[in-house]
N, CA, C and O atoms as CSV, one atom per row, in Angstrom:
chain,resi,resn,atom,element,x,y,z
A,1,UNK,N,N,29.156,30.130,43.882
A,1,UNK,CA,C,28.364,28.909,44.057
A,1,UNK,C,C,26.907,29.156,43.676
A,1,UNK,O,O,26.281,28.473,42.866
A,2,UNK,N,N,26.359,30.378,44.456
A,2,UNK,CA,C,25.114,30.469,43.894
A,2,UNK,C,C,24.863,31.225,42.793
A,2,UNK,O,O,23.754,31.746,42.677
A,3,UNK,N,N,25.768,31.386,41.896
A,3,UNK,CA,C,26.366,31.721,40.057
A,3,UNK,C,C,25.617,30.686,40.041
A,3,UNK,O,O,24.387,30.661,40.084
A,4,UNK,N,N,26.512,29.618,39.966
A,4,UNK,CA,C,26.452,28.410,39.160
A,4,UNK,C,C,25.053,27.835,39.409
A,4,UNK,O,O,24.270,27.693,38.470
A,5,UNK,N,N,24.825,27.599,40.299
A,5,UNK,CA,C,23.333,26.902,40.915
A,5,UNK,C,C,22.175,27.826,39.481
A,5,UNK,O,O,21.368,27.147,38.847
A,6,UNK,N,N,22.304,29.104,39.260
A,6,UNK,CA,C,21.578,29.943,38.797
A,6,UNK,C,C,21.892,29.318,37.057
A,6,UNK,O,O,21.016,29.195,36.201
A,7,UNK,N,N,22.970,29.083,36.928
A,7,UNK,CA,C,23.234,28.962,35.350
A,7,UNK,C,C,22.930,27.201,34.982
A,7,UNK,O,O,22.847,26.639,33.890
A,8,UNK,N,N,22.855,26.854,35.874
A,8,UNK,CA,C,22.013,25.284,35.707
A,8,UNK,C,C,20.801,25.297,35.924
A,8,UNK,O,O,20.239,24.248,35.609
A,9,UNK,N,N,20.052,26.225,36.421
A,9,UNK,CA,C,18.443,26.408,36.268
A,9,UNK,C,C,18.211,26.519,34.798
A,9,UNK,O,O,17.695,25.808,33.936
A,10,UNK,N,N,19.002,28.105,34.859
A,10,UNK,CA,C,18.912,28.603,33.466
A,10,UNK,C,C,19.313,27.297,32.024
A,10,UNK,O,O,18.715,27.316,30.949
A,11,UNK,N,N,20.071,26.602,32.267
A,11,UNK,CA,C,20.577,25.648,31.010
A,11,UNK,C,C,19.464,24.446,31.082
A,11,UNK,O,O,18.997,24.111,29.994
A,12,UNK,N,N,19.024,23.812,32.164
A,12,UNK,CA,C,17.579,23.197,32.293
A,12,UNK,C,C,16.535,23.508,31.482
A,12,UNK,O,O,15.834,22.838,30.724
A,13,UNK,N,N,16.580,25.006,31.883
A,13,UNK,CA,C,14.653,25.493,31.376
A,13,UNK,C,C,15.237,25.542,29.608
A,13,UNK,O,O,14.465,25.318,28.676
A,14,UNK,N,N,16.558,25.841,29.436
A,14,UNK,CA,C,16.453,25.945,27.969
A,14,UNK,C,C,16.623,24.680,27.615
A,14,UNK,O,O,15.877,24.457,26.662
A,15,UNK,N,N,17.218,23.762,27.902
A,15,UNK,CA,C,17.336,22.066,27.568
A,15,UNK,C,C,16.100,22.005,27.284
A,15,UNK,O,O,15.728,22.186,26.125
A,16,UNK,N,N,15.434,21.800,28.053
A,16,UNK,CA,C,14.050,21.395,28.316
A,16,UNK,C,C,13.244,22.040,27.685
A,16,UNK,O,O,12.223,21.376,27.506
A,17,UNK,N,N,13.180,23.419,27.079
A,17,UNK,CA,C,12.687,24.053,25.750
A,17,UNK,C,C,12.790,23.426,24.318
A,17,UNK,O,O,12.005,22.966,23.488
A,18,UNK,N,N,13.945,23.601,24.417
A,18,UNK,CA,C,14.902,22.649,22.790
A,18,UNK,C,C,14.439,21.626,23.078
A,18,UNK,O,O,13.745,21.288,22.119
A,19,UNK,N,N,14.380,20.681,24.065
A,19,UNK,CA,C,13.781,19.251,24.031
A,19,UNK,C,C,12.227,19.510,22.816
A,19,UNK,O,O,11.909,19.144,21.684
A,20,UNK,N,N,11.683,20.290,23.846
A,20,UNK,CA,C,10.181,20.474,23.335
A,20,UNK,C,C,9.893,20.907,22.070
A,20,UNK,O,O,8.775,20.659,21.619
A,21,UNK,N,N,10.628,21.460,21.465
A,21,UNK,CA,C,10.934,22.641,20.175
A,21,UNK,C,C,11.294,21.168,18.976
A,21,UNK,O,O,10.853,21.042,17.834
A,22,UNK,N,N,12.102,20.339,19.637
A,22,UNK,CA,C,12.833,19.071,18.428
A,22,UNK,C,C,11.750,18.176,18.496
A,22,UNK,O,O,11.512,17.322,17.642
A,23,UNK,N,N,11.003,18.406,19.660
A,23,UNK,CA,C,9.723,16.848,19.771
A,23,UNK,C,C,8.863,17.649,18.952
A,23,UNK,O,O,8.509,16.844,18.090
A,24,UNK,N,N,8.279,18.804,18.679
A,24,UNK,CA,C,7.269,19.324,18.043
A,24,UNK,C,C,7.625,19.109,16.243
A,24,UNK,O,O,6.824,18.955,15.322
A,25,UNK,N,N,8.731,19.156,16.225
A,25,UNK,CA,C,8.973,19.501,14.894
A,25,UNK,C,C,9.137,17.873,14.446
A,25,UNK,O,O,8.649,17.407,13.417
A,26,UNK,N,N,9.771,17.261,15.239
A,26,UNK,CA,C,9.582,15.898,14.557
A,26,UNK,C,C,8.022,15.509,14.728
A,26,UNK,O,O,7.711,14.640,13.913
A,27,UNK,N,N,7.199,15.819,15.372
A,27,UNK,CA,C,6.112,15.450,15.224
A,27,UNK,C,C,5.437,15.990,14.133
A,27,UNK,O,O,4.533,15.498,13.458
A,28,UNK,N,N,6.091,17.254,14.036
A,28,UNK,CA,C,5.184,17.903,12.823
A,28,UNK,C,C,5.785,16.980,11.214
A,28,UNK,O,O,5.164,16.672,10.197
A,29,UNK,N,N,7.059,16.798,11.569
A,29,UNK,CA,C,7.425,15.764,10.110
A,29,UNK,C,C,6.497,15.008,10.346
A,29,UNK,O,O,5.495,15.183,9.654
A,30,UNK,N,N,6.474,14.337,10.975
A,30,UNK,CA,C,5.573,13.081,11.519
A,30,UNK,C,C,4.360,13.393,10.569
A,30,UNK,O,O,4.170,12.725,9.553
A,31,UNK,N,N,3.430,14.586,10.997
A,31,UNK,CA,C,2.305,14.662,10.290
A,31,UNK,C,C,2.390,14.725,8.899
A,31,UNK,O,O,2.036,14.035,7.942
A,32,UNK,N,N,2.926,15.689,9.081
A,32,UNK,CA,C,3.447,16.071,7.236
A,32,UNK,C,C,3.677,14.542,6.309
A,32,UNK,O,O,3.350,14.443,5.126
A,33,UNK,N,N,4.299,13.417,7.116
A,33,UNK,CA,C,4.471,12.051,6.086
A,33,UNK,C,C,2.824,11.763,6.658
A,33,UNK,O,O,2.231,11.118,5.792
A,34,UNK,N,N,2.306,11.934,7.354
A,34,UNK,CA,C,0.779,10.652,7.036
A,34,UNK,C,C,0.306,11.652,6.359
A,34,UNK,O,O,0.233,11.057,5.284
A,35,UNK,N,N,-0.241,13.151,6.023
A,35,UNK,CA,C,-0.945,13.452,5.288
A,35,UNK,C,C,-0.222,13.362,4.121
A,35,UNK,O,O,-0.934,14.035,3.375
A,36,UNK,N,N,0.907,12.910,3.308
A,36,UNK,CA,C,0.843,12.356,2.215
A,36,UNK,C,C,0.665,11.321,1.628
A,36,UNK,O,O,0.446,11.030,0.452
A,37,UNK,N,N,0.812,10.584,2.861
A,37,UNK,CA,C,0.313,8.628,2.817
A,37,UNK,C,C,-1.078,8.844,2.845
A,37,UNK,O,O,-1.716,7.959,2.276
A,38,UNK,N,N,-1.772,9.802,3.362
A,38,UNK,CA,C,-3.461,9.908,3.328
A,38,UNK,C,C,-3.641,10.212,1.965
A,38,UNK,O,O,-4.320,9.436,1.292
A,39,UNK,N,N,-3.109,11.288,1.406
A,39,UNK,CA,C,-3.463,11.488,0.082
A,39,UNK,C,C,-3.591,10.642,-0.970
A,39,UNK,O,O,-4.601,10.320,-1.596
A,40,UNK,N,N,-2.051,10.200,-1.144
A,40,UNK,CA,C,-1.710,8.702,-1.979
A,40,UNK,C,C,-3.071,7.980,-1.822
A,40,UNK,O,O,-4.018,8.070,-2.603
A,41,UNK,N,N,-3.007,7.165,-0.552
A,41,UNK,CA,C,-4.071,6.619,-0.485
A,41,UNK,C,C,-5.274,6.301,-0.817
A,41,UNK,O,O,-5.931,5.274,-0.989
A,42,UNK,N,N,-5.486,8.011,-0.892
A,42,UNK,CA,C,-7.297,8.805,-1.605
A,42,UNK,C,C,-7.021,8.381,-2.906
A,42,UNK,O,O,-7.842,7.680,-3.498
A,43,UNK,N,N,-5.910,8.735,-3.456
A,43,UNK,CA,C,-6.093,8.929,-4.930
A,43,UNK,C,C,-5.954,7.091,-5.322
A,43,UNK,O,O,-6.395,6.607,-6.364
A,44,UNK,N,N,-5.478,6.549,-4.583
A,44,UNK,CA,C,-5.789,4.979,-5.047
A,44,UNK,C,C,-6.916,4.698,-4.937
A,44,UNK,O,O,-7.505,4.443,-5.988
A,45,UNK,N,N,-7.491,4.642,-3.977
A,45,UNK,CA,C,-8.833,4.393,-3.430
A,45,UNK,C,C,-10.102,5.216,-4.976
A,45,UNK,O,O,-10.964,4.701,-5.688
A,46,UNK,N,N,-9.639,6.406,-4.880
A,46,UNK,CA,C,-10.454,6.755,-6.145
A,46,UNK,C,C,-9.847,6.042,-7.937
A,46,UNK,O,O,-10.451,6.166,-9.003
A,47,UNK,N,N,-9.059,5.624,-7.795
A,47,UNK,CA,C,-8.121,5.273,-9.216
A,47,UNK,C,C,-9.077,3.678,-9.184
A,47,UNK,O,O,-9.583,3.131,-10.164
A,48,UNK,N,N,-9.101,3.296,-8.031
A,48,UNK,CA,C,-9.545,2.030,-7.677
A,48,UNK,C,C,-11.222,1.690,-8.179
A,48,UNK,O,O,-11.667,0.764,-8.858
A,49,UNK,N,N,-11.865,2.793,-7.564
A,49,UNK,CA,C,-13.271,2.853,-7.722
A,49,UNK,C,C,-13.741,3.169,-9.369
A,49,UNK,O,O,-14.787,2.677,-9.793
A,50,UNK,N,N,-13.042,3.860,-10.072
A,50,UNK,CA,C,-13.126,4.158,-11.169
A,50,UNK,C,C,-12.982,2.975,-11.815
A,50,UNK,O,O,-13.761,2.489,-12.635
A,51,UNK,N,N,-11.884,2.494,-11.388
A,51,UNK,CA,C,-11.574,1.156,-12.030
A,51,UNK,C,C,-12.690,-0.137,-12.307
A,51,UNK,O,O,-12.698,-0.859,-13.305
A,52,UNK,N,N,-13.529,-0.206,-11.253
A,52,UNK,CA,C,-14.433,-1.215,-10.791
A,52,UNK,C,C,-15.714,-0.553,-11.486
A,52,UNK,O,O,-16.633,-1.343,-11.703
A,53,UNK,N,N,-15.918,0.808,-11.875
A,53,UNK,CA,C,-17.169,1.444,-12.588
A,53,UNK,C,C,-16.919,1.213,-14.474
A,53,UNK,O,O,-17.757,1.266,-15.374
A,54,UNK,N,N,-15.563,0.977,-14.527
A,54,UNK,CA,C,-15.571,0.775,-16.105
A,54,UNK,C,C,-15.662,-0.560,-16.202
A,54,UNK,O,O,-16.487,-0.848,-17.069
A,55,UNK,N,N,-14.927,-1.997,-15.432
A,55,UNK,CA,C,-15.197,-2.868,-15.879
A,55,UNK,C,C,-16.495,-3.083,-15.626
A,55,UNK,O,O,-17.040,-3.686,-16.550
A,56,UNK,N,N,-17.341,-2.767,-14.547
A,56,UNK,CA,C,-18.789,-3.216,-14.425
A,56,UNK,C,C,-19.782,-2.675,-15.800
A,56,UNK,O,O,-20.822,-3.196,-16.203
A,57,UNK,N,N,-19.118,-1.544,-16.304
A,57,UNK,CA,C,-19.739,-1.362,-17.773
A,57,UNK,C,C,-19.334,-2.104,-18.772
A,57,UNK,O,O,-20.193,-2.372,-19.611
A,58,UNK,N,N,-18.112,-2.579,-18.954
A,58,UNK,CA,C,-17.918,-3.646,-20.263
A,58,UNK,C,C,-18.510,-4.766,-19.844
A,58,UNK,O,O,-19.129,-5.471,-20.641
A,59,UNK,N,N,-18.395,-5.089,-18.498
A,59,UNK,CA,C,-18.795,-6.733,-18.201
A,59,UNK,C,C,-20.370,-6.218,-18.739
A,59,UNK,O,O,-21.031,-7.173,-19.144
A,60,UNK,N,N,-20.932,-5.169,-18.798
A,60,UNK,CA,C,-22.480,-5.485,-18.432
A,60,UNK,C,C,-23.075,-5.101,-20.238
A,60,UNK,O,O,-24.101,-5.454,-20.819
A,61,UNK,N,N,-22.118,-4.405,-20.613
A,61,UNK,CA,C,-22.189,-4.310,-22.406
A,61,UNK,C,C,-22.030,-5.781,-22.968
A,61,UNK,O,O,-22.838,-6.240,-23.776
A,62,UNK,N,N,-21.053,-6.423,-22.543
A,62,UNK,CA,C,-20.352,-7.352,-23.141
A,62,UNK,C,C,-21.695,-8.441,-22.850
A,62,UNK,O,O,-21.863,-9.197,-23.806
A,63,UNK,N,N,-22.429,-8.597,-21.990
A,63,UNK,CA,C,-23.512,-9.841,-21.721
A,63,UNK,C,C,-24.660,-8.972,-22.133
A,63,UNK,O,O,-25.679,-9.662,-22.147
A,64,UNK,N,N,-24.816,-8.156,-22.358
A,64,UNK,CA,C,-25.969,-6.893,-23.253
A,64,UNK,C,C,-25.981,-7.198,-24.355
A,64,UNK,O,O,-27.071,-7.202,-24.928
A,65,UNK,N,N,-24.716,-7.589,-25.117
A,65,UNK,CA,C,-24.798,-7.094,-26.550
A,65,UNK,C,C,-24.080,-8.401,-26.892
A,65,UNK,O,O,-23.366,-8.418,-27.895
A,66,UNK,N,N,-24.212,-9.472,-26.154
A,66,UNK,CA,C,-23.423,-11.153,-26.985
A,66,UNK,C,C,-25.228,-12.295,-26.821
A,66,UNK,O,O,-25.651,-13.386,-27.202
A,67,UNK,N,N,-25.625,-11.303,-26.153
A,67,UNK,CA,C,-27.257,-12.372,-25.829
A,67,UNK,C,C,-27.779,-12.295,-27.181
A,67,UNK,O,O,-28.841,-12.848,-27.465
């Protein structure tokens, strides 16, 4: 009886390890997908800004050089 009492402590503390061990690691996927959604992101955000620095040069050639 007090076997058993002892081998359900013991299967607890390891449950309850592995619990912690599967929550870490899905959390760590977890991170691992936003820092590539962060990245993506950056590189739009910069694809974006670039974008808005060339047309502001044709728009500003184009009324430069039609006056």
């Amino acid at each position: 009886r007090e076997r058993d009492i002892m081998e359900v402590a013991v299967f607890d503390q390891l449950s309850s390890k592995l619990f912690l061990l599967a929550k870490r690691y899905l959390l760590s996927e977890d991170v691992v997908k936003l820092q590539g959604f962060q990245q993506r992101k950056l590189a739009v955000t910069h694809q974006v800004s670039k974008s808005k620095g060339t047309m502001k040069r044709i728009v500003t050639w184009h009324l430069v050089n039609s006056s």
